[in-house]
N, C-alpha and C positions, 0 to 999 in steps of 0.2 A: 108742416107749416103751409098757410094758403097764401097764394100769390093771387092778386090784381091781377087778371088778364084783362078786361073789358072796361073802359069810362069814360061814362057820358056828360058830359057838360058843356053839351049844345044851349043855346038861348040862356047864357049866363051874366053877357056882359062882361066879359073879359077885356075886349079892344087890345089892343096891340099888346102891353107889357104884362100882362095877363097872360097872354100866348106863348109871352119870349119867356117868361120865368117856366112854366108847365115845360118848354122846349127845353131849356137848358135842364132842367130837373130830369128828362127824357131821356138824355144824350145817352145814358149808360144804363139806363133799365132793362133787363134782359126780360124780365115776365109780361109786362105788359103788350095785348096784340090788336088791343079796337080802340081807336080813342076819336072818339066825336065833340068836336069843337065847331058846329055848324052854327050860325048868325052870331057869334060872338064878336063882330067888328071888327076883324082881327088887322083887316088895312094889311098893307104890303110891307112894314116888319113884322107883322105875324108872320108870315108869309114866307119872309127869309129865313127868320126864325125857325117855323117847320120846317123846310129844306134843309137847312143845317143840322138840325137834331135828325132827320130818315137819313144823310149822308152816315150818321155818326152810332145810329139805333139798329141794328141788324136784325130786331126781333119783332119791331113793328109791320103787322099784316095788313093792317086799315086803318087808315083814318079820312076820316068825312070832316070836312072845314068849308065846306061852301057859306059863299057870303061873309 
């Protein structure tokens, strides 16, 4: 079976609850190691949002979220 390591969905327009739903969907994903969310608006509950899913994700190696 292939696992998702790598996704990119930079410049998608996400904005916040965009962010929070991909986060909580994260929380427990063991495959996944790159995820790029860069210019997606993501405002400061994306924000909390990612923090709280990398508290809760031991397997994520990168993610890019700037802007």
């Amino acid at each position: 079976m292939c696992s998702l390591t790598e996704l990119d969905l930079s410049w998608n327009l996400l904005h916040a609850a965009g962010v929070e739903a991909i986060s909580r969907a994260l929380h427990s994903n063991a495959a996944l190691l790159t995820l790029r969310l860069a210019w997606n608006g993501a405002g400061w509950r994306g924000g909390l949002a990612l923090g709280e899913m990398l508290a809760a994700n031991g397997s994520l190696r990168a993610l890019h979220a700037q802007h």
